[in-house]
C-alpha positions as semicolon CSV with decimal commas, in nm:
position;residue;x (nm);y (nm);z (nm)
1;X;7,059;-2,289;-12,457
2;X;7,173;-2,585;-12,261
3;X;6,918;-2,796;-12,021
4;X;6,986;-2,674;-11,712
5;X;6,863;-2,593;-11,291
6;X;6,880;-2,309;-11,072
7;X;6,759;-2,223;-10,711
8;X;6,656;-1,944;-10,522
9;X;6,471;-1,815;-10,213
10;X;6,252;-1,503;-10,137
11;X;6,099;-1,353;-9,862
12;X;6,339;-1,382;-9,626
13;X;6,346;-1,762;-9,701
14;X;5,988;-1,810;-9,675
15;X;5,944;-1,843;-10,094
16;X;6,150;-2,179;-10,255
17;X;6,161;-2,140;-10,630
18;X;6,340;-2,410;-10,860
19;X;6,372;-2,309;-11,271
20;X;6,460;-2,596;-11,530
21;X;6,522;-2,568;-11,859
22;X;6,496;-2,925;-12,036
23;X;6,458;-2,881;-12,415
24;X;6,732;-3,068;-12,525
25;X;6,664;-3,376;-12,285
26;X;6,313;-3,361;-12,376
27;X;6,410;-3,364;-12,757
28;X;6,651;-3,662;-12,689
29;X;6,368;-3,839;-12,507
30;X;6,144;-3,788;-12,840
31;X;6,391;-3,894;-13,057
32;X;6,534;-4,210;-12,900
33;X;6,149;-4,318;-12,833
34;X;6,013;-4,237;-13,158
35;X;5,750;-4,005;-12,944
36;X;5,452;-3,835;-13,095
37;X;5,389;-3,469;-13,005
38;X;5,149;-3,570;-12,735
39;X;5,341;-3,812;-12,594
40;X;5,650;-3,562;-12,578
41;X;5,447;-3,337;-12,427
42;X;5,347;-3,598;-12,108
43;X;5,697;-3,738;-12,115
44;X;5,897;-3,393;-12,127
45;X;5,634;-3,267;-11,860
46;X;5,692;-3,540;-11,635
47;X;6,106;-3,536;-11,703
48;X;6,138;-3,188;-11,572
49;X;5,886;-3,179;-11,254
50;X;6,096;-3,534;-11,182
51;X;6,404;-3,313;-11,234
52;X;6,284;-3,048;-11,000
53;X;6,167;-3,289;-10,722
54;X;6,507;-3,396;-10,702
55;X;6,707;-3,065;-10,654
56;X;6,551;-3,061;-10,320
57;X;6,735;-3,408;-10,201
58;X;7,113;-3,380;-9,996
59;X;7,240;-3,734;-10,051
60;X;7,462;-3,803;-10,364
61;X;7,266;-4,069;-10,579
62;X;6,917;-3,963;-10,457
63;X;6,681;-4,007;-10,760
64;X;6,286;-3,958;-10,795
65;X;6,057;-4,180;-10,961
66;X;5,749;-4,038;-11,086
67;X;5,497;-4,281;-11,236
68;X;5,156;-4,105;-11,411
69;X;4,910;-4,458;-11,447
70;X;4,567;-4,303;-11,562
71;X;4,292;-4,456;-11,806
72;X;4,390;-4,216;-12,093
73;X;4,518;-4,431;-12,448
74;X;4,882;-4,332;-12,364
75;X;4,934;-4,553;-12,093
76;X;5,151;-4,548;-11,817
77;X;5,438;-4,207;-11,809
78;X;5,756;-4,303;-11,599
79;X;6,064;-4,054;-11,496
80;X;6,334;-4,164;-11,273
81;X;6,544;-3,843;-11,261
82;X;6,824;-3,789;-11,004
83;X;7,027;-3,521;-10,770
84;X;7,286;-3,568;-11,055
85;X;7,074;-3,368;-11,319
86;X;6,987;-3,720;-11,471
87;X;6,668;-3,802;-11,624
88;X;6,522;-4,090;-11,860
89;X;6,200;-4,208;-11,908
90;X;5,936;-4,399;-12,064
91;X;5,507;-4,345;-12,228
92;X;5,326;-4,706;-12,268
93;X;5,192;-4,576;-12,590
94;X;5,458;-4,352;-12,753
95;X;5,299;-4,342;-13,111
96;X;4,940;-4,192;-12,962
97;X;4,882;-3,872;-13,165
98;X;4,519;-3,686;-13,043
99;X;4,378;-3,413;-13,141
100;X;4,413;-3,049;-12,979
101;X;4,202;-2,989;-12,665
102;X;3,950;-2,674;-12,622
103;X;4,214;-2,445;-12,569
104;X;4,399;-2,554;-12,924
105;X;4,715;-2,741;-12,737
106;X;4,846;-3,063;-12,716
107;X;4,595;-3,262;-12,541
108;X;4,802;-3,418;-12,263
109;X;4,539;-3,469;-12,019
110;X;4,362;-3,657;-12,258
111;X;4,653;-3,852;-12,289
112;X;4,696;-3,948;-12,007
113;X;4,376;-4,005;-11,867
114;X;4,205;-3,774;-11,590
115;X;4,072;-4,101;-11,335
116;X;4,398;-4,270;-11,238
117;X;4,704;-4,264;-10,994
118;X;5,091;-4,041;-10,921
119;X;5,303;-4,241;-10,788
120;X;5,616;-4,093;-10,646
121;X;5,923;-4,257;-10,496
122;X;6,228;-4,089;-10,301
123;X;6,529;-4,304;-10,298
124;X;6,710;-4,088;-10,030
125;X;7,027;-4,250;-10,050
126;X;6,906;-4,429;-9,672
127;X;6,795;-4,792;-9,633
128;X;6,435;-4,718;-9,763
129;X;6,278;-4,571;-9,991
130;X;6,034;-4,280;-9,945
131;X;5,679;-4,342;-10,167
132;X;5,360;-4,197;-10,225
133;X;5,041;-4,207;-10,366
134;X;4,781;-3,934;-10,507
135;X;4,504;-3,940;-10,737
136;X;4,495;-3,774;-11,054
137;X;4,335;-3,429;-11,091
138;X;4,389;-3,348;-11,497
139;X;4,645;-3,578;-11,629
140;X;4,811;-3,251;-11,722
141;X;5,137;-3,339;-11,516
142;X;5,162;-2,991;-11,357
143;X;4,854;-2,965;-11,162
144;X;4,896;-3,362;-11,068
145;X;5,236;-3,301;-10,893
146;X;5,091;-2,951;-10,757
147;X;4,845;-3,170;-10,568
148;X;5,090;-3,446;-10,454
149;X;5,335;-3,163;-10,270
150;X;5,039;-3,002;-10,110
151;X;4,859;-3,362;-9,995
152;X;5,162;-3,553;-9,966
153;X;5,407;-3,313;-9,818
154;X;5,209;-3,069;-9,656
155;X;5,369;-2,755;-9,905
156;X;5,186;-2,552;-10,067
157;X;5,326;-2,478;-10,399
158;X;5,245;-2,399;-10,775
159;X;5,443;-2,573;-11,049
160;X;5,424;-2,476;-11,426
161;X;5,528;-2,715;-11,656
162;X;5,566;-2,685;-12,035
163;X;5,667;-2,837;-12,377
164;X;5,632;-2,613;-12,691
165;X;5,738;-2,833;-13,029
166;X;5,684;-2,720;-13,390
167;X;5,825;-2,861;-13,716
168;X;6,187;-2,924;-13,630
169;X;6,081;-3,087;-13,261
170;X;6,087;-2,955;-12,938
171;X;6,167;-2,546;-12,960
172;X;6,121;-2,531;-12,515
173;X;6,065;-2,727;-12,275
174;X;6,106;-2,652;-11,918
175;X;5,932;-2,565;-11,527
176;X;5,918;-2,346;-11,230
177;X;5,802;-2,428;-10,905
178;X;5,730;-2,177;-10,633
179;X;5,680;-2,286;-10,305
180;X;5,571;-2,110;-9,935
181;X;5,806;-2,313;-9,680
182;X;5,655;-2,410;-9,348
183;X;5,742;-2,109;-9,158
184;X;5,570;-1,843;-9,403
185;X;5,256;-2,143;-9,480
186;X;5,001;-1,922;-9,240
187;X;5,094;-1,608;-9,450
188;X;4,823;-1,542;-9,628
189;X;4,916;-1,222;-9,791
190;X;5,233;-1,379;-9,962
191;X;5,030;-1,685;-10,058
192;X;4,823;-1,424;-10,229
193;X;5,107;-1,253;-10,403
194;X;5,179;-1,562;-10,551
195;X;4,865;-1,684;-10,691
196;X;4,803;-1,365;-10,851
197;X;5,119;-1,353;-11,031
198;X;5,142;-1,758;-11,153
199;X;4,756;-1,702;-11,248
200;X;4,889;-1,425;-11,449
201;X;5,114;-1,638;-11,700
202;X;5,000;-1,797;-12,023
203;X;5,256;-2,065;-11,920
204;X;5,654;-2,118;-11,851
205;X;5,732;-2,201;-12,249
206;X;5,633;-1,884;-12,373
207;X;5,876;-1,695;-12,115
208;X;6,099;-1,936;-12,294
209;X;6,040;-1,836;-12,620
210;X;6,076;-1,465;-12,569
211;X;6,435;-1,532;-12,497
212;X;6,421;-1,511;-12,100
213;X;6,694;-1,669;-11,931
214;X;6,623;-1,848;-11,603
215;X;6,726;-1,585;-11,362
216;X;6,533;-1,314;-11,544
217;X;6,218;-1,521;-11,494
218;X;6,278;-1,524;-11,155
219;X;6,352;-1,183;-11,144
220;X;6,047;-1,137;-11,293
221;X;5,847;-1,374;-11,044
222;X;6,008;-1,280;-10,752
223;X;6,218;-0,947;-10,779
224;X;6,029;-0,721;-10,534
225;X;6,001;-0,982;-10,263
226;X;6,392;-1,002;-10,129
227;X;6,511;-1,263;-10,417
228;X;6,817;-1,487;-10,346
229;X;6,926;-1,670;-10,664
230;X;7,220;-1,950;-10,537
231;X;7,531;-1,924;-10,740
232;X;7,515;-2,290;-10,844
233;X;7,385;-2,412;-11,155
234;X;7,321;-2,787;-11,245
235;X;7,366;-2,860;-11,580
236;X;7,144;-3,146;-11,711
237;X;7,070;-3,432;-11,934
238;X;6,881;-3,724;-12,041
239;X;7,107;-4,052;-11,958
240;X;7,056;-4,425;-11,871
241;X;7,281;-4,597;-11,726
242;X;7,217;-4,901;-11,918
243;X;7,473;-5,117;-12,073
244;X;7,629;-5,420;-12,300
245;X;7,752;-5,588;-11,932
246;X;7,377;-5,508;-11,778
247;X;7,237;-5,684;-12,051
248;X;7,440;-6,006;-12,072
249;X;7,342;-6,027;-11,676
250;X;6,999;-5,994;-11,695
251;X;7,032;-6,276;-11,978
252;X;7,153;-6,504;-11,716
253;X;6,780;-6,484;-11,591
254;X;6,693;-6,745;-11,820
255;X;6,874;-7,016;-11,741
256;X;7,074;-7,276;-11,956
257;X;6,757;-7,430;-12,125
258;X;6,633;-7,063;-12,258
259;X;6,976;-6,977;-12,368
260;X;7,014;-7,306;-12,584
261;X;6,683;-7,254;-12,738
262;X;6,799;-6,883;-12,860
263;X;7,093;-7,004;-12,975
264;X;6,895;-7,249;-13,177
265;X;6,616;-7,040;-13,312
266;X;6,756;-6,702;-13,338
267;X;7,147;-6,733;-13,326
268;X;7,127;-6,497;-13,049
269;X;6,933;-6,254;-12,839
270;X;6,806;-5,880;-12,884
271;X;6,732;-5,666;-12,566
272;X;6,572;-5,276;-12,636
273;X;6,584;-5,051;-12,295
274;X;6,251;-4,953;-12,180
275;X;6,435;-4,639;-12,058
276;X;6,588;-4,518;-12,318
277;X;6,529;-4,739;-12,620
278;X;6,883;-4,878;-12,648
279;X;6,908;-5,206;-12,907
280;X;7,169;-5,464;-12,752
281;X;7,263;-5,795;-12,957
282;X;7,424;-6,056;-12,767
283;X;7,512;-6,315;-13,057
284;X;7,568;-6,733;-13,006
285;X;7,914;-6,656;-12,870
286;X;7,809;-6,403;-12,636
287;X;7,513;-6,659;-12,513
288;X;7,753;-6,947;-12,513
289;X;7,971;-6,757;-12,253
290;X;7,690;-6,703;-12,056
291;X;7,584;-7,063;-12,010
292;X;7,919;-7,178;-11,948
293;X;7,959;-6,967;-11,693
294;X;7,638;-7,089;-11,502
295;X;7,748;-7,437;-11,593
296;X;8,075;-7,365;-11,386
297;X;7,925;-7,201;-11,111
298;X;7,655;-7,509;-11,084
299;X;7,969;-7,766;-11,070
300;X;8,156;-7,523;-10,786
């Protein structure tokens, strides 16, 4: 099934729910990066929620950055996802393999580290950028970004975020967020209804699994309280907008004496994408054109 968004309201618009599916993005993500299973876990967790966060923004080229920084051996998790249905990302530590936790899953919390920092930052599409800052609560992603929306934007909400790999690689990968908007916030009964019936699920993977599309899930969530799926669905994808051009202009950075002493050493220069792992070579000749260019600029 292809990675992919939809939105709805319930409850007379008093329930916001977003759905994601992001299996294939999340498998791209472990390929590129060479991830372990933990460490697609984390990644693909933090992918999606960055993914959802993002549905909720108006401005063409709005994009989320979600940074995890705790004191687990993975180091820091980065997303920077986007209105678009864009996503890339980055683990400090993408080799890290742990054992399972108590429950027998991937030990993501462990991972990441439970005493540590979320970082979030809302590029609007205005002159400046919207960021926050919340303290871990698990490291498990989910319950992290649960606590930023209710601390850091006054919302109460519940967000289930999963990544189920076997053999082959990642077999589902997705979210769902539910959340009670500011007019329905003092309703206690309806906050109610919805703990009871998130508290009920094993997870959002195994709904997944069983071969539930995204609208039956929220059927299933949501059916009996007045549910409004939009007709829109955003398709998504992991991309980085990285490139050849990019590259040879950060290289500039260096200045003349750098560039002569690659040329020398190393015939050239290699450049790898944090984002998405990318290998550029810029050879003598591309390095050459490069310092010519600042010597020309120097004499104008």
């Amino acid at each position: 099934m292809a990675d992919q968004l939809i939105k709805a309201t319930a409850a007379d618009g008093g329930i916001r729910a977003v759905a994601a599916i992001t299996t294939n993005l999340t498998n791209e993500a472990m390929r590129r990066h060479g991830l372990s299973m933990v460490a697609t876990a984390a990644l693909g967790r933090t992918m999606t929620a960055g993914l959802i966060l993002a549905s909720s923004m108006k401005k063409p080229g709005a994009r989320v950055n979600m940074r995890l920084s705790g004191d687990g051996p993975l180091g820091v998790v980065f997303a920077d996802a986007g209105l678009d249905g864009t996503v890339r990302g980055y683990v400090g530590n993408p080799k890290l393999e742990l054992p399972p936790n108590k429950q027998g899953k991937l030990d993501v919390g462990g991972a990441v580290g439970r005493n540590g920092f979320l970082y979030v930052l809302r590029d609007t599409g205005h002159e400046f950028p919207y960021s926050s800052t919340v303290e871990l609560v698990s490291g498990e992603v989910g319950e992290d970004v649960t606590y930023y929306l209710a601390s850091s934007e006054q919302t109460p909400s519940a967000l289930l975020l999963g990544v189920f790999l076997d053999q082959t690689g990642v077999a589902a990968a997705g979210g769902l967020l539910l959340q009670i908007m500011p007019k329905a916030a003092r309703d206690d009964s309806l906050i109610e209804v919805l703990e009871e019936r998130v508290s009920k699920l094993t997870g959002f993977t195994p709904l997944l699994r069983s071969g539930q599309k995204l609208p039956q899930i929220l059927k299933q969530m949501l059916g009996d309280q007045g549910l409004q799926i939009f007709p829109e669905t955003q398709m998504l994808n992991f991309h980085c907008p990285c490139t050849f051009e990019r590259v040879l202009g950060a290289l500039r950075m260096f200045g003349e004496e750098e560039l002569e002493d690659m040329i020398d050493k190393d015939g050239g220069a290699e450049a790898t994408c944090n984002f998405c792992a990318e290998v550029y070579q810029a050879d003598r000749h591309h390095l050459r054109m490069i310092i010519n260019n600042l010597q020309r600029e120097a004499q104008a």
